[in-house]
C-alpha positions as CSV (number, residue, x, y, z in Angstrom):
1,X,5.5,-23.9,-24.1
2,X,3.8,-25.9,-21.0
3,X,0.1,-24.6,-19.8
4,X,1.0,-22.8,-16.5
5,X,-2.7,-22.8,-15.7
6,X,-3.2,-27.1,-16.0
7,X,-3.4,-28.0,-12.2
8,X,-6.9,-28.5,-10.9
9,X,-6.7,-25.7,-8.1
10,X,-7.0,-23.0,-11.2
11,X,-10.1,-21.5,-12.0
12,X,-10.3,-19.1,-14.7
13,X,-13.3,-16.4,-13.6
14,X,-11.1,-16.0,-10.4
15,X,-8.3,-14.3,-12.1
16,X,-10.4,-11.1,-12.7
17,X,-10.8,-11.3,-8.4
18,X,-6.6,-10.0,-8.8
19,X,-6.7,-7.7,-11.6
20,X,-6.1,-3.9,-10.3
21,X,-8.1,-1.5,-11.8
22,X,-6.2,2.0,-11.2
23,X,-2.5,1.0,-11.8
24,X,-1.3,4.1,-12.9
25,X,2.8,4.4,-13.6
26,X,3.5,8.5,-14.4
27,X,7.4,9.2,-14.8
28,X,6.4,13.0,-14.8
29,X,5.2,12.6,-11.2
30,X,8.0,10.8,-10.3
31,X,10.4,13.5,-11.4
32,X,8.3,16.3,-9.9
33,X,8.6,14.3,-6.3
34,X,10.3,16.6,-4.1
35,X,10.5,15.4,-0.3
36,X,11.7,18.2,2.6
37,X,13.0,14.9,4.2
38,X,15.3,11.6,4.1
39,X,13.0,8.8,4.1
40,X,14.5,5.4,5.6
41,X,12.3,2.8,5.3
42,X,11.8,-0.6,7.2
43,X,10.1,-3.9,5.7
44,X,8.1,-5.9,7.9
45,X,5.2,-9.0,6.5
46,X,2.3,-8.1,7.0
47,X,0.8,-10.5,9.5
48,X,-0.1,-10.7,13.3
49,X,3.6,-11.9,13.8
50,X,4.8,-8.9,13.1
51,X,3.2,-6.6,15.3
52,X,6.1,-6.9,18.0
53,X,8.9,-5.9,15.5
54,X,6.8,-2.9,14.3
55,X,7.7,0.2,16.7
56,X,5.2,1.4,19.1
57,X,7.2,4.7,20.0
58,X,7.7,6.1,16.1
59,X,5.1,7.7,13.5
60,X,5.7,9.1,10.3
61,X,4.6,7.3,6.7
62,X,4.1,4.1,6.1
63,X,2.9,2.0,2.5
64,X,1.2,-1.6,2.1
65,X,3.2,-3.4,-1.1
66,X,2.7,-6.9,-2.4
67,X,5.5,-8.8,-3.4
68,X,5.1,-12.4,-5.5
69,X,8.5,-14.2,-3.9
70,X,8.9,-15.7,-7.1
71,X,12.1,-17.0,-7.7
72,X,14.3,-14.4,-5.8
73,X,13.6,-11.8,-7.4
74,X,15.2,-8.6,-6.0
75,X,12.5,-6.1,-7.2
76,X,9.1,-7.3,-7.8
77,X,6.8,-5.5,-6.1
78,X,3.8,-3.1,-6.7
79,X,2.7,-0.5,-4.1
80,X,-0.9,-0.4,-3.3
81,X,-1.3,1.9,-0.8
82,X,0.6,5.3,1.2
83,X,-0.7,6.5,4.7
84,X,0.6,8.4,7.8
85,X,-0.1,8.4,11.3
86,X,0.7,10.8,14.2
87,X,0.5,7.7,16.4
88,X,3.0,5.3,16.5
89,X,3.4,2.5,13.7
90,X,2.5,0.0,15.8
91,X,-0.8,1.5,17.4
92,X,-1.9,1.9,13.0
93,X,-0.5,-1.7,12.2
94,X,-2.7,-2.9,15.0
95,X,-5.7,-1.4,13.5
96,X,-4.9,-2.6,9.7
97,X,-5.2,-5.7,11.6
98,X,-8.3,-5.4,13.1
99,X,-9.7,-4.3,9.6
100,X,-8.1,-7.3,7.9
101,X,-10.4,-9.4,10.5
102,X,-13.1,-7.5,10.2
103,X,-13.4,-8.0,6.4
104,X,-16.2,-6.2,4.6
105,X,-17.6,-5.2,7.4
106,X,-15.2,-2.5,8.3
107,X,-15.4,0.8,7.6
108,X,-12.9,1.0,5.1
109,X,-13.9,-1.9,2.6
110,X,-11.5,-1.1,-0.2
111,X,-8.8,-1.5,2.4
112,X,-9.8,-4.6,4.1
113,X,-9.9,-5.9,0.4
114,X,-6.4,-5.1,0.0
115,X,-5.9,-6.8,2.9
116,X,-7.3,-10.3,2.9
117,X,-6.6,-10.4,-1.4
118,X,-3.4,-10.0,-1.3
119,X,-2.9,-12.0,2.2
120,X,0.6,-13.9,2.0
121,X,2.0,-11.9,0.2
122,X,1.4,-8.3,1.3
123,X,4.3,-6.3,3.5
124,X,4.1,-3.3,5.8
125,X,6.8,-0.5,4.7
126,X,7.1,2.4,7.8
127,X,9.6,5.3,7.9
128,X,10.3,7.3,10.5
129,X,9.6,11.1,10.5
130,X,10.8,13.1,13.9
131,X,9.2,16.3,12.9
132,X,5.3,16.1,12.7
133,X,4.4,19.1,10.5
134,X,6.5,17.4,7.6
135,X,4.2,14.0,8.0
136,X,1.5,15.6,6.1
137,X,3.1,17.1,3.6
138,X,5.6,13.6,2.6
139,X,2.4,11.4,2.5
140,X,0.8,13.6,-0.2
141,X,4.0,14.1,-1.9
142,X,4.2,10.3,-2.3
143,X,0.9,9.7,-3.0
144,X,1.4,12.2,-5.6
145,X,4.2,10.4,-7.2
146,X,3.0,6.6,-7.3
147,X,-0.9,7.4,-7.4
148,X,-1.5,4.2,-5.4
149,X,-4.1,2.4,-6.8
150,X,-5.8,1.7,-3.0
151,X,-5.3,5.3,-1.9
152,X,-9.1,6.4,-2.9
153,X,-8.4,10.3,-1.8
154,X,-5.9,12.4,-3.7
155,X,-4.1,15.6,-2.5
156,X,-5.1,18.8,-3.6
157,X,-6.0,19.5,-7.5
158,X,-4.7,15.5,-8.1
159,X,-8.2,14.4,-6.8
160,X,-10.5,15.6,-9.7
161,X,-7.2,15.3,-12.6
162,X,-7.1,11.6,-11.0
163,X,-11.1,11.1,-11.0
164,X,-11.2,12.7,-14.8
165,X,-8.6,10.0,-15.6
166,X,-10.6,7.0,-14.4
167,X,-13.8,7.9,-15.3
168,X,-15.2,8.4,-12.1
């Protein structure tokens, strides 16, 4: 077995920096998921570069998830965050950006975290929902389900079974 750690750019307090704190998988959740609509999702890096192919005349739900890229695999990736907007994708994908720059400073710090940590290797997952009263209702079905570890509000009763959970 070779020391995967050996090269000189490794330092050994940093790995802490990565760990996340609130991965919670629930197969009882995921079972319970019940959507009133057909989610098709779209996959775009997250980066400034992106912006253009993001759609600026669309809203509906929309998740952060980090993928490694390590050696092809097909499904390596952990989701980190669901949101909505009533706005279009692009006009929200615009402001993740804005709080990515703004670092610390912004008003959402856990976000911005998420942001520049996982920079490189974090992507932007949308999916369009025509009807606006079901937006609401899909982002806390989902959040339900995955219990994203950057989501730091709950739906409903989730919030103090969640809080009870982690100590908080």
């Amino acid at each position: 077995m070779h020391d995967i750690f050996s090269h000189a750019s490794f330092e050994p307090g940093r790995l802490a920096d990565y760990k996340i704190h609130h991965m919670v998988l629930f197969p009882p959740a995921w079972a319970a998921c019940a959507l009133s609509v057909n989610l098709s999702w779209r996959i775009v890096p997250f980066d400034a570069s992106s912006l253009d192919s993001v759609p600026d005349d669309q809203r509906g739900i929309y998740s952060f998830v980090v993928q490694p890229g390590i050696a092809n695999h097909p499904a390596c990736a952990y989701l980190l965050y669901v949101g909505q907007t009533t706005r279009s994708f692009r006009v929200r994908y615009r402001e993740y950006l804005r709080d990515q720059a703004a670092g610390f400073d912004c008003r959402r710090p856990h976000i911005s975290g998420m942001l520049n940590k996982w920079k490189g290797y974090l992507w932007f997952c949308y999916a369009h929902i025509d009807d606006e009263s079901l937006i609401e209702p899909t982002e806390d079905a989902l959040i339900g389900a995955y219990l994203p570890p950057t989501n730091v509000e709950m739906p409903g009763k989730l919030n103090r079974a969640v809080a009870f959970f982690m100590g908080t």
